[in-house]
PQR file with spaces between the fields and no chain letter, atoms N, CA, C, O and H, PARSE charges and radii, in Angstrom:
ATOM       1  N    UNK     1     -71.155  -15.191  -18.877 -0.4000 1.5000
ATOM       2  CA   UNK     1     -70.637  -14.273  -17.894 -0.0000 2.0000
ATOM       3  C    UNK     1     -71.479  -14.365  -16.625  0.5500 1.7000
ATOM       4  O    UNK     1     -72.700  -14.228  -16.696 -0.5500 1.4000
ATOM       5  N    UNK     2     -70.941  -14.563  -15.615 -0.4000 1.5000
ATOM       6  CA   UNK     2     -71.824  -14.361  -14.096 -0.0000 2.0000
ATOM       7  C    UNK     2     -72.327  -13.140  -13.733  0.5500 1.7000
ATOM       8  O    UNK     2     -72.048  -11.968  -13.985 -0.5500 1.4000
ATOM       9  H    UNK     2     -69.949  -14.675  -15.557  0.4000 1.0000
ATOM      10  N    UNK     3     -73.423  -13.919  -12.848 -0.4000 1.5000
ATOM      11  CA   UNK     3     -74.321  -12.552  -12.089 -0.0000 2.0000
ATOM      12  C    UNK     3     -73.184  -11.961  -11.413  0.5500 1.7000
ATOM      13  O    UNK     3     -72.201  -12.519  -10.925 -0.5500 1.4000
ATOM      14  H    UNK     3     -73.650  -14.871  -12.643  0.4000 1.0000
ATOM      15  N    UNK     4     -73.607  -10.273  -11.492 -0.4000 1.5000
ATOM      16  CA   UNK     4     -72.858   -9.370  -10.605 -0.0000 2.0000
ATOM      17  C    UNK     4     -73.146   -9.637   -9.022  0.5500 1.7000
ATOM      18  O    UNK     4     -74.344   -9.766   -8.768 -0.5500 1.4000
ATOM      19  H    UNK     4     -74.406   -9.820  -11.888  0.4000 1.0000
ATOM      20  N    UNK     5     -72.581   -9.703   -8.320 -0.4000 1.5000
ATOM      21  CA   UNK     5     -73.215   -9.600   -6.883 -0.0000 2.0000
ATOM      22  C    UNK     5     -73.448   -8.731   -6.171  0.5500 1.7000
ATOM      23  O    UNK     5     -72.407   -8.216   -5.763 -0.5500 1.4000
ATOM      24  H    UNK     5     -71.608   -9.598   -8.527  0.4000 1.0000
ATOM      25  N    UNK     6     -74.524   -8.182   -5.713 -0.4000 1.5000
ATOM      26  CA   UNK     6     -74.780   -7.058   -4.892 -0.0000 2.0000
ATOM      27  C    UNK     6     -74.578   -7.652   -3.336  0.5500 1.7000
ATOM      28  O    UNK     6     -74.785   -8.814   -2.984 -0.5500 1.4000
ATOM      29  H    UNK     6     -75.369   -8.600   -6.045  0.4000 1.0000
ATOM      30  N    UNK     7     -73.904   -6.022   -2.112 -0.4000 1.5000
ATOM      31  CA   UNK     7     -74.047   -6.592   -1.043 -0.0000 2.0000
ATOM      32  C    UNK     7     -75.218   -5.850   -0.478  0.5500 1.7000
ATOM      33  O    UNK     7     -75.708   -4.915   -1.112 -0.5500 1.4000
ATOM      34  H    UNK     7     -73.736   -5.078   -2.398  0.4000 1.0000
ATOM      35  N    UNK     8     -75.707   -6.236    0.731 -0.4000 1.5000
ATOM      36  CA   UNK     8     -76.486   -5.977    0.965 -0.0000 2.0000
ATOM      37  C    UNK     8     -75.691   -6.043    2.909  0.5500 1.7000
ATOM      38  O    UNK     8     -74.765   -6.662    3.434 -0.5500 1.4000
ATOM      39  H    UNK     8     -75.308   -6.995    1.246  0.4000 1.0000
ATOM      40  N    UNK     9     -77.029   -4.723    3.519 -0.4000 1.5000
ATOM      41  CA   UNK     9     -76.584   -4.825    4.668 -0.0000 2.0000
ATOM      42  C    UNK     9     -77.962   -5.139    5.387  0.5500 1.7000
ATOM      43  O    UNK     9     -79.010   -4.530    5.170 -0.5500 1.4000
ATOM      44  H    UNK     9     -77.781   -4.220    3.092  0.4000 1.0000
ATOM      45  N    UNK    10     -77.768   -6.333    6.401 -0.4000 1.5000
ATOM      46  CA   UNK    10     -78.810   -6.790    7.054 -0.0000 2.0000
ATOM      47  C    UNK    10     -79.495   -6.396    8.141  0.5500 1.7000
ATOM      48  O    UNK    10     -78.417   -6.528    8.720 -0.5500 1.4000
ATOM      49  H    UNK    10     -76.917   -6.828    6.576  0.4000 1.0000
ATOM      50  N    UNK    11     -80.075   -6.117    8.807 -0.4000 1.5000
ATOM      51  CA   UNK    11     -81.156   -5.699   10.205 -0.0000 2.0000
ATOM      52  C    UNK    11     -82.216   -6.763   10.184  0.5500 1.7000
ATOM      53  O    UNK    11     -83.042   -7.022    9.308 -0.5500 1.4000
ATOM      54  H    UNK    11     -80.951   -6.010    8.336  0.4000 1.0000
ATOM      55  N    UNK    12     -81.944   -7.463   11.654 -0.4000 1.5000
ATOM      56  CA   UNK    12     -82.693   -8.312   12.157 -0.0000 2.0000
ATOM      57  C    UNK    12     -83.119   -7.958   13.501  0.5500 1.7000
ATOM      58  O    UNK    12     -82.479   -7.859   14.547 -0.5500 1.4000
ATOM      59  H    UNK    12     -81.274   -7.253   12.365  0.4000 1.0000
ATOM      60  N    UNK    13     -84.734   -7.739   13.145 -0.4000 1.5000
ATOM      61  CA   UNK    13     -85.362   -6.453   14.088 -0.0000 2.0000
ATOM      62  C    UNK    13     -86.083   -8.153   15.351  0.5500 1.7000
ATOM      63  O    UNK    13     -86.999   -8.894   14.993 -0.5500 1.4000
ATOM      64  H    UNK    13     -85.255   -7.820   12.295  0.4000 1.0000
ATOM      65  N    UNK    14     -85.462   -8.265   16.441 -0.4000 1.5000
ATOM      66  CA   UNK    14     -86.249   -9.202   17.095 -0.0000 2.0000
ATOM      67  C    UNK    14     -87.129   -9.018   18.027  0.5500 1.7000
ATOM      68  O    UNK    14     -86.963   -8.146   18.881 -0.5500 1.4000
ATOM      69  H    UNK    14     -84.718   -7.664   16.732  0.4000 1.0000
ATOM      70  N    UNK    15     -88.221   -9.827   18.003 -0.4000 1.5000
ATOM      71  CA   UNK    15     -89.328   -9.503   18.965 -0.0000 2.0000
ATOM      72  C    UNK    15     -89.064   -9.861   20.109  0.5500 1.7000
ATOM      73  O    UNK    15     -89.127  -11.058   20.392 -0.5500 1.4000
ATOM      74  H    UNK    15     -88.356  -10.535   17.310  0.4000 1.0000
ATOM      75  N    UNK    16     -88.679   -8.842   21.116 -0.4000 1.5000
ATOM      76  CA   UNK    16     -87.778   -9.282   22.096 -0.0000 2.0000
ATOM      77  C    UNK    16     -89.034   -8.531   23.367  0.5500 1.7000
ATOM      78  O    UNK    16     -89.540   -7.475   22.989 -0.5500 1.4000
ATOM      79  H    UNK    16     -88.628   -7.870   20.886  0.4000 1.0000
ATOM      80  N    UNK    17     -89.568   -9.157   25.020 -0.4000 1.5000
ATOM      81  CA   UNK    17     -90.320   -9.431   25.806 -0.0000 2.0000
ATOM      82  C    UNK    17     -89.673   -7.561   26.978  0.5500 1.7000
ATOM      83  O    UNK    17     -90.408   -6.649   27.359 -0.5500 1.4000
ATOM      84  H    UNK    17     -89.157  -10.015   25.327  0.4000 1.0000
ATOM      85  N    UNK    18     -88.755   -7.646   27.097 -0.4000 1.5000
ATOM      86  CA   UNK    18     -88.210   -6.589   27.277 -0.0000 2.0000
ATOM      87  C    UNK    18     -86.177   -6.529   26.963  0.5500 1.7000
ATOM      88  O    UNK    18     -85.484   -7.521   26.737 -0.5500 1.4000
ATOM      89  H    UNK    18     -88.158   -8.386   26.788  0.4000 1.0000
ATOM      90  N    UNK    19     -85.748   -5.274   27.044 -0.4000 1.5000
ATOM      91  CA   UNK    19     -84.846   -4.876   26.578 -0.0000 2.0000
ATOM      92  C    UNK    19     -84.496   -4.319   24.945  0.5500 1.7000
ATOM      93  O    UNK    19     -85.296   -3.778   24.182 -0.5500 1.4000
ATOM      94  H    UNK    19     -86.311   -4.468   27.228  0.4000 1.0000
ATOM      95  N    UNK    20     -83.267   -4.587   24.727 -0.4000 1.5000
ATOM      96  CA   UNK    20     -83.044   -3.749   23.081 -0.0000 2.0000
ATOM      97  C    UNK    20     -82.183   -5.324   22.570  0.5500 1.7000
ATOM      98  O    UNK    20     -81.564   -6.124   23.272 -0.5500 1.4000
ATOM      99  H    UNK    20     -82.617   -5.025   25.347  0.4000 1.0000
ATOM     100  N    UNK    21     -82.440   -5.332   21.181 -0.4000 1.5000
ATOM     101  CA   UNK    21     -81.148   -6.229   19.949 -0.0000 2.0000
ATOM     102  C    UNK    21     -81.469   -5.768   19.039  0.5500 1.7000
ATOM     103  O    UNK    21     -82.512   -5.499   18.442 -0.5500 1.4000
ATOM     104  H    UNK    21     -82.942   -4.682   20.612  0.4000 1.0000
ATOM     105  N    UNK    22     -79.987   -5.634   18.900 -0.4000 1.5000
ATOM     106  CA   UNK    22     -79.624   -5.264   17.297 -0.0000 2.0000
ATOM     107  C    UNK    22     -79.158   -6.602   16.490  0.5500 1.7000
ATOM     108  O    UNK    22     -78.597   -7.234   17.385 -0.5500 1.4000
ATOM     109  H    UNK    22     -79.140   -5.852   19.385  0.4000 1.0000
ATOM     110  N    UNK    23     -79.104   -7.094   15.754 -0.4000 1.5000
ATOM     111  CA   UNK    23     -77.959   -8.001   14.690 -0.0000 2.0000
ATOM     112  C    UNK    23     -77.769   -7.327   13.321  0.5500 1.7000
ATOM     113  O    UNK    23     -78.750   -7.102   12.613 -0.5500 1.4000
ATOM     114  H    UNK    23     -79.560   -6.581   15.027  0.4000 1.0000
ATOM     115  N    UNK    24     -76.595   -7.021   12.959 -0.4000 1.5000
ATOM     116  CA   UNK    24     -76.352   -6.850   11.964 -0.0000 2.0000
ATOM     117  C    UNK    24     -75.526   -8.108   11.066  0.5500 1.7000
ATOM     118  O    UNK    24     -75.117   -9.115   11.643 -0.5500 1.4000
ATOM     119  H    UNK    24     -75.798   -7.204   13.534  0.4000 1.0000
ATOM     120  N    UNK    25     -75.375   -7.923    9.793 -0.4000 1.5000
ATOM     121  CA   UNK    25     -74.260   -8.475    8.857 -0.0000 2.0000
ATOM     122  C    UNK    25     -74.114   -7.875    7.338  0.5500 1.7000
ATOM     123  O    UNK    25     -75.018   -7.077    7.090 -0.5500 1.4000
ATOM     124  H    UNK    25     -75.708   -7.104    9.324  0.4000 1.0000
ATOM     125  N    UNK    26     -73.380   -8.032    6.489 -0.4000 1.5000
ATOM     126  CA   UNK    26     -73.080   -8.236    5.266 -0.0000 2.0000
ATOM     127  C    UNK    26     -73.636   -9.039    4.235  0.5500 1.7000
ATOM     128  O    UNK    26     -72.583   -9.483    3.778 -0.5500 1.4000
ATOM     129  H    UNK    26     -72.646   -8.680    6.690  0.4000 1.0000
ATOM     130  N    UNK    27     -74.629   -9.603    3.461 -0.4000 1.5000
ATOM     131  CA   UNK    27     -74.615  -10.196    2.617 -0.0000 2.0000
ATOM     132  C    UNK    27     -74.827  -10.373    1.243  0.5500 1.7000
ATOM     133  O    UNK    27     -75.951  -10.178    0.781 -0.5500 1.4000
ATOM     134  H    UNK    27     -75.485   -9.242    3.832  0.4000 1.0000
ATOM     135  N    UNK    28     -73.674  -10.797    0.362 -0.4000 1.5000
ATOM     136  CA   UNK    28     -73.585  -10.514   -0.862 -0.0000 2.0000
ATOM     137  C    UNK    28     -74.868  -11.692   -1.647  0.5500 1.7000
ATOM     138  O    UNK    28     -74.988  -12.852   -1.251 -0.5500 1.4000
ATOM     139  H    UNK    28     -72.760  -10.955    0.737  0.4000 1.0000
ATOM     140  N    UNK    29     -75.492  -11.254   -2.481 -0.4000 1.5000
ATOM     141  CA   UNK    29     -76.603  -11.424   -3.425 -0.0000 2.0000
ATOM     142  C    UNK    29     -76.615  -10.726   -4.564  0.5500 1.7000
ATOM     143  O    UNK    29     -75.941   -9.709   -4.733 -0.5500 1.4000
ATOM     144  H    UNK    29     -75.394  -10.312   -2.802  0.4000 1.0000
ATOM     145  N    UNK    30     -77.728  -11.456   -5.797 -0.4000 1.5000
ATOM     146  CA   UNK    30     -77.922  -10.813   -7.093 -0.0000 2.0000
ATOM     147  C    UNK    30     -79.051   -9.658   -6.635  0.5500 1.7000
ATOM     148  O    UNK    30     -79.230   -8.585   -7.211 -0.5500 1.4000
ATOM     149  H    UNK    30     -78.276  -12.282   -5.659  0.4000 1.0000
ATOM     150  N    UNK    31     -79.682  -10.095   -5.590 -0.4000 1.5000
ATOM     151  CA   UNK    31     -80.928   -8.782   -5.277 -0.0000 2.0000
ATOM     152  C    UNK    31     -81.195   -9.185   -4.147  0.5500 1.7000
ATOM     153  O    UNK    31     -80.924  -10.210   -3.521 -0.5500 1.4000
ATOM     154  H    UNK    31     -79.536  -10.967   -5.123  0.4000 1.0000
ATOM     155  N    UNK    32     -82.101   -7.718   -3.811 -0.4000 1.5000
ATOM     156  CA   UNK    32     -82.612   -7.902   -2.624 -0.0000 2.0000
ATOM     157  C    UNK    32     -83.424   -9.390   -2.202  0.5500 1.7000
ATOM     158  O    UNK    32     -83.220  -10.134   -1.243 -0.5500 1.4000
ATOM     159  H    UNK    32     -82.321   -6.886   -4.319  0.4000 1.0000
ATOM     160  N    UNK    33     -84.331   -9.486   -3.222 -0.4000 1.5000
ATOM     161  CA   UNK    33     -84.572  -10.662   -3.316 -0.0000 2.0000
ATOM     162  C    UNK    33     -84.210  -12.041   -2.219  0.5500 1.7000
ATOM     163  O    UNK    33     -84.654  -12.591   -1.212 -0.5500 1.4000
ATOM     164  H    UNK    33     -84.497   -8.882   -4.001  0.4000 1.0000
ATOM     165  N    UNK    34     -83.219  -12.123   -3.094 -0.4000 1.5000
ATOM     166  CA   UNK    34     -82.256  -13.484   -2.885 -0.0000 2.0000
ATOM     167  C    UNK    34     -81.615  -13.155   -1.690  0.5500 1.7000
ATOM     168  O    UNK    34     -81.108  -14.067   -1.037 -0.5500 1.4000
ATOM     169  H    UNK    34     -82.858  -11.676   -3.913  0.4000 1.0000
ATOM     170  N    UNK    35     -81.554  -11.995   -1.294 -0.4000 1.5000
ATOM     171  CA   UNK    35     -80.230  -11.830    0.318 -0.0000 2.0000
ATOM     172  C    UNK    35     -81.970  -11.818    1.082  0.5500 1.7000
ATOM     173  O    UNK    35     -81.817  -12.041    2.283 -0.5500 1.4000
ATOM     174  H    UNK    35     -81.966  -11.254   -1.824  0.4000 1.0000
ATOM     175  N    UNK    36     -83.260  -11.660    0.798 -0.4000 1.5000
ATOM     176  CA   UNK    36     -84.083  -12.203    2.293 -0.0000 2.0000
ATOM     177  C    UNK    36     -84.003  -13.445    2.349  0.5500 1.7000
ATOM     178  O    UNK    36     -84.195  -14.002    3.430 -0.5500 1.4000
ATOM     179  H    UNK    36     -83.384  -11.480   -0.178  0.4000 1.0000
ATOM     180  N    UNK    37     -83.715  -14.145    1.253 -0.4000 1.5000
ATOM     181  CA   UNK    37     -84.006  -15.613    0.942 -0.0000 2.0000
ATOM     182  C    UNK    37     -82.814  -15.947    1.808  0.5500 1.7000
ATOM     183  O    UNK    37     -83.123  -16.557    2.831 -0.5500 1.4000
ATOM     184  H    UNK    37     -83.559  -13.693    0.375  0.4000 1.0000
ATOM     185  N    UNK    38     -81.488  -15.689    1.644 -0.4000 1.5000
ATOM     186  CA   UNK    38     -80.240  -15.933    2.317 -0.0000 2.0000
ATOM     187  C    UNK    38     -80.690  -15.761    3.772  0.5500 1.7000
ATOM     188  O    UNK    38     -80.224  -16.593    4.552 -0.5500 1.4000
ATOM     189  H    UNK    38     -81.237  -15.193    0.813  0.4000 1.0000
ATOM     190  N    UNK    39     -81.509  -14.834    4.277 -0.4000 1.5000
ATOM     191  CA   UNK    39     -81.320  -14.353    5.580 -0.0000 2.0000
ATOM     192  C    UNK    39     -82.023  -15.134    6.295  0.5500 1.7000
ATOM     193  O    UNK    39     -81.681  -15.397    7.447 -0.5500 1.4000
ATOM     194  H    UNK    39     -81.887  -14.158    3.644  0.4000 1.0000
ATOM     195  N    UNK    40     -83.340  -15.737    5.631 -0.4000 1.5000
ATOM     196  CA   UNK    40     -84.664  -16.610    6.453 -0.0000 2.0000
ATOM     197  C    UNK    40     -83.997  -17.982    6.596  0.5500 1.7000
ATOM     198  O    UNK    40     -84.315  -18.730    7.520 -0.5500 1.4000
ATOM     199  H    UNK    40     -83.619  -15.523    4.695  0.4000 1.0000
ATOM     200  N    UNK    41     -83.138  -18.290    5.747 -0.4000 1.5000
ATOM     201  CA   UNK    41     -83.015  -19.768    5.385 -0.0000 2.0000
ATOM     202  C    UNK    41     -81.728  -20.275    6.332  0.5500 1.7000
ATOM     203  O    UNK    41     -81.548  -21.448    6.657 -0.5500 1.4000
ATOM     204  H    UNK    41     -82.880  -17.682    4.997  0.4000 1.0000
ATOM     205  N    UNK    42     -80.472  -18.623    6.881 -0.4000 1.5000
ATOM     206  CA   UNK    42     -79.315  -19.014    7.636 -0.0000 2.0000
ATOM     207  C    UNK    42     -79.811  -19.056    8.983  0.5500 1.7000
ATOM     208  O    UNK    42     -79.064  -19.514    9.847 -0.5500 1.4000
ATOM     209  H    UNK    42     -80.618  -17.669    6.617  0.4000 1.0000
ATOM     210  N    UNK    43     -80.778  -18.712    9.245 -0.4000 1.5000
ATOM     211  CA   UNK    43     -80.732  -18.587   10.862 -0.0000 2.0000
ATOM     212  C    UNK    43     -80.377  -17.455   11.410  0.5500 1.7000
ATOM     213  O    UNK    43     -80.686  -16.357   10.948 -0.5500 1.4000
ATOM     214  H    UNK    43     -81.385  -18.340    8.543  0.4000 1.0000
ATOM     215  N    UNK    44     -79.462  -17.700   12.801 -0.4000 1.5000
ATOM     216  CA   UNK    44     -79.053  -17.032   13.503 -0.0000 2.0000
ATOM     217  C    UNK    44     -77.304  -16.822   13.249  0.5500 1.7000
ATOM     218  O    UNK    44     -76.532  -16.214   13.990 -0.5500 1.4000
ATOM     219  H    UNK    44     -79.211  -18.592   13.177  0.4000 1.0000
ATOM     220  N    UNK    45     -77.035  -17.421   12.166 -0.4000 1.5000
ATOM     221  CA   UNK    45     -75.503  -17.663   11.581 -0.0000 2.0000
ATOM     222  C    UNK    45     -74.940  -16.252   11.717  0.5500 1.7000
ATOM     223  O    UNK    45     -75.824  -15.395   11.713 -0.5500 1.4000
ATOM     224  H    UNK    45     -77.663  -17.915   11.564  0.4000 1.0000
ATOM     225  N    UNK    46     -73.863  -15.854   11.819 -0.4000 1.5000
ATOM     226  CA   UNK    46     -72.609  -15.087   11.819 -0.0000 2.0000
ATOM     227  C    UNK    46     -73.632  -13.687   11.625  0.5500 1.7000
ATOM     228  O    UNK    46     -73.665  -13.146   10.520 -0.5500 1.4000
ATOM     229  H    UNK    46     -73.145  -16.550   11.822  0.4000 1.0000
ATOM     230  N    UNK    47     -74.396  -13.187   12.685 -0.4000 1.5000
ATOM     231  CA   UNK    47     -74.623  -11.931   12.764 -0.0000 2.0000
ATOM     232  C    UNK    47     -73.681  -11.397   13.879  0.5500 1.7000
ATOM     233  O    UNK    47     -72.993  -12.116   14.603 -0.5500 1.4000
ATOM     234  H    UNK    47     -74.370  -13.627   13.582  0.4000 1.0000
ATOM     235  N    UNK    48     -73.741  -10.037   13.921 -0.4000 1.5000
ATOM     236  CA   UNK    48     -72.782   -9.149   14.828 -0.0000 2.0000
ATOM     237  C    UNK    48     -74.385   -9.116   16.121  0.5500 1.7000
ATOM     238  O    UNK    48     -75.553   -8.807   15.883 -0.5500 1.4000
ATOM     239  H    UNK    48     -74.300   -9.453   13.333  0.4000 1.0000
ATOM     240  N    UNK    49     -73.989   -9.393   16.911 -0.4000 1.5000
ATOM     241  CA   UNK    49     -74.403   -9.133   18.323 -0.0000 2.0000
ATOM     242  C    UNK    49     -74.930   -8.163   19.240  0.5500 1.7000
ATOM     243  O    UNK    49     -74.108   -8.244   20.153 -0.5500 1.4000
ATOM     244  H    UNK    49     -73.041   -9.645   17.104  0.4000 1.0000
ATOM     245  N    UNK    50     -75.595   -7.476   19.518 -0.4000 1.5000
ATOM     246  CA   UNK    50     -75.575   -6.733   20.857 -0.0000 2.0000
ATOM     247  C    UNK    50     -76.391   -6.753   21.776  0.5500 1.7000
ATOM     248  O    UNK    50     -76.710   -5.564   21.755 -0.5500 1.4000
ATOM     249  H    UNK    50     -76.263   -7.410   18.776  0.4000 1.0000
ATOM     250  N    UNK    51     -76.922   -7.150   22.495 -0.4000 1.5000
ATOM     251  CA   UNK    51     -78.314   -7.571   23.750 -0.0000 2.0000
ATOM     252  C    UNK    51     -78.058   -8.063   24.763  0.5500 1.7000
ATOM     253  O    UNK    51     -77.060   -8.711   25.080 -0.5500 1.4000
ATOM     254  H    UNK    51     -76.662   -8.116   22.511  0.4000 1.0000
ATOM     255  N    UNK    52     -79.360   -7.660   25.611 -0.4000 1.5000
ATOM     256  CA   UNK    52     -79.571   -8.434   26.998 -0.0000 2.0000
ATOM     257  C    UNK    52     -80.863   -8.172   27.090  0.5500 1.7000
ATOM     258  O    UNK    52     -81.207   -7.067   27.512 -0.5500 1.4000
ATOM     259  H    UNK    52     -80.171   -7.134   25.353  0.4000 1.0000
ATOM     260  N    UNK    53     -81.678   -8.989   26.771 -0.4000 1.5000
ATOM     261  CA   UNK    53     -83.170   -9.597   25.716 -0.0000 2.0000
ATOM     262  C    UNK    53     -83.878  -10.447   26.995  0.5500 1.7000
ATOM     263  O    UNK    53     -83.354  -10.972   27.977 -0.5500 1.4000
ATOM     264  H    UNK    53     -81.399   -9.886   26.428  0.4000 1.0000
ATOM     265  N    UNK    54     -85.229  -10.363   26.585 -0.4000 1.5000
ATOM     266  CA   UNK    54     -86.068  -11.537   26.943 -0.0000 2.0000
ATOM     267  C    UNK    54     -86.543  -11.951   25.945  0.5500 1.7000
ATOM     268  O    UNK    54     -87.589  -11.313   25.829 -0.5500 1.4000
ATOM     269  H    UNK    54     -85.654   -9.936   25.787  0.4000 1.0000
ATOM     270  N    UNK    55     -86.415  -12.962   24.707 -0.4000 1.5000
ATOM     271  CA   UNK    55     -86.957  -13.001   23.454 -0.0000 2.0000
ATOM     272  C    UNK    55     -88.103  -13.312   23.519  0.5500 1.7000
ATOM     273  O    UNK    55     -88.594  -13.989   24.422 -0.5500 1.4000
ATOM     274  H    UNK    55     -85.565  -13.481   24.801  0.4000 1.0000
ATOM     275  N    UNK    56     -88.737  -12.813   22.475 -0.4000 1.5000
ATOM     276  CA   UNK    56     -90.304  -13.203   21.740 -0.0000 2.0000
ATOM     277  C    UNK    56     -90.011  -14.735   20.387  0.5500 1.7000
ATOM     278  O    UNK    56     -89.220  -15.675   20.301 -0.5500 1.4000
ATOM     279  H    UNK    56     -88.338  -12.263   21.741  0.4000 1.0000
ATOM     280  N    UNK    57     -91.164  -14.208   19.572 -0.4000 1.5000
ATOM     281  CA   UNK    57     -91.491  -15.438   18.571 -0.0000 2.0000
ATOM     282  C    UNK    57     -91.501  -14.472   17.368  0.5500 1.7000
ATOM     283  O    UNK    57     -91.250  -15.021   16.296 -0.5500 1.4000
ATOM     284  H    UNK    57     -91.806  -13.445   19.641  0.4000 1.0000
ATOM     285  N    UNK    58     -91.818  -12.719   17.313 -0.4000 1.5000
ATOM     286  CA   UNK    58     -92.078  -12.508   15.955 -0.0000 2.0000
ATOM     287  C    UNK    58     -91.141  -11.837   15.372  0.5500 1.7000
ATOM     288  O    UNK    58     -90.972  -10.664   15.705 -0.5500 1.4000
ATOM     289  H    UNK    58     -92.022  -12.273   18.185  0.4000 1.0000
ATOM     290  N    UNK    59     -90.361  -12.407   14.417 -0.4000 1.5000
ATOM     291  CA   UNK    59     -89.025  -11.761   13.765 -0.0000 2.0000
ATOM     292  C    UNK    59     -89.266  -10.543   12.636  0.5500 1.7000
ATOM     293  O    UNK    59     -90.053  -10.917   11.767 -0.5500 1.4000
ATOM     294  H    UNK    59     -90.498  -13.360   14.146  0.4000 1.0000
ATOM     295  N    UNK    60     -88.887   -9.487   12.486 -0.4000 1.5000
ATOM     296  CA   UNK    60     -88.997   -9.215   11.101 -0.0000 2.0000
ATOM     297  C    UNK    60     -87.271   -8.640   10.821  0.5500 1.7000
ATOM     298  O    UNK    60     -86.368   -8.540   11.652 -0.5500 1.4000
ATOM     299  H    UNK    60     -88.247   -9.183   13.192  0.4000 1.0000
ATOM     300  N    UNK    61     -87.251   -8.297    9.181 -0.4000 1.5000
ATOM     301  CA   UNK    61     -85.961   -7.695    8.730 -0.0000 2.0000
ATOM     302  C    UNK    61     -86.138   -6.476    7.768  0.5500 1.7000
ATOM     303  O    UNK    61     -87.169   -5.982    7.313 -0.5500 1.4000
ATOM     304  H    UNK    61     -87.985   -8.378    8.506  0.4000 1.0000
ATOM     305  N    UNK    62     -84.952   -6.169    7.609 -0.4000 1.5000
ATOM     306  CA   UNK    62     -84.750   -4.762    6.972 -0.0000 2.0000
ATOM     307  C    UNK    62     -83.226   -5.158    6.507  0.5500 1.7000
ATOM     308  O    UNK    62     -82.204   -5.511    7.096 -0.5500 1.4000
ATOM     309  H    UNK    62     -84.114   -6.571    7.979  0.4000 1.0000
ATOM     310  N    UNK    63     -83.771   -4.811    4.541 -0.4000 1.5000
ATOM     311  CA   UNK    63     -82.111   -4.550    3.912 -0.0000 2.0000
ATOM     312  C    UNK    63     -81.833   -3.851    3.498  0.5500 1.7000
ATOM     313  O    UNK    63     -82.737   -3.508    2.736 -0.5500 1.4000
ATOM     314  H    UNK    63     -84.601   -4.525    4.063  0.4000 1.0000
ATOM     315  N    UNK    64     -81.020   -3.211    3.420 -0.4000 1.5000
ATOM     316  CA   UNK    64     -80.267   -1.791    2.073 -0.0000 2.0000
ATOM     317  C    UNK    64     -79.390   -1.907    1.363  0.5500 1.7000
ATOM     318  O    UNK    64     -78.238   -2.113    1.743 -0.5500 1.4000
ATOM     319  H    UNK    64     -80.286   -3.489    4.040  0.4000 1.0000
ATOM     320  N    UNK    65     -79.630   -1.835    0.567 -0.4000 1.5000
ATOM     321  CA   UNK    65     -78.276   -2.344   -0.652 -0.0000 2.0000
ATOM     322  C    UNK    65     -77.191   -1.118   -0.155  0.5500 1.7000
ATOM     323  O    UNK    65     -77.489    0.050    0.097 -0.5500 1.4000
ATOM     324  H    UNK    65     -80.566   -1.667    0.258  0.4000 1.0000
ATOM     325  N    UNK    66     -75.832   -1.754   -0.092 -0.4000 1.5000
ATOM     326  CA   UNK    66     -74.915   -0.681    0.025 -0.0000 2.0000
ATOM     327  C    UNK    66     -73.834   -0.991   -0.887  0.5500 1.7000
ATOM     328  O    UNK    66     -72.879   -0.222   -0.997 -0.5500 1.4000
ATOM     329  H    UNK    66     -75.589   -2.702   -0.296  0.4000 1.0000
């Protein structure tokens, strides 16, 4: 029988020089775990958008299982 999949909702907090970004997304995983692993390894792939940024270099994230 297969793993259940949990989704998970993403926050990608960027180190940005001045202004605000948000990115959000969706991603389904067995755990939290595995959806940071999903998140470090896609990039910048199919997040939802919102900024007008000067970017930095230091990324961090935040998930919540929903």
């Amino acid at each position: 029988m297969g793993d259940i999949m949990k989704k998970y909702k993403a926050t990608m907090i960027e180190d940005i020089t001045s202004g605000t970004l948000i990115k959000t997304k969706i991603i389904e995983a067995k755990n939290e775990e595995e959806a940071k692993e999903i998140i470090e390894n896609e990039g910048n792939h199919d997040w939802e958008e919102n900024y007008d940024v000067e970017f930095g270099h230091d990324n961090d994230y935040s998930l919540k299982e929903i």
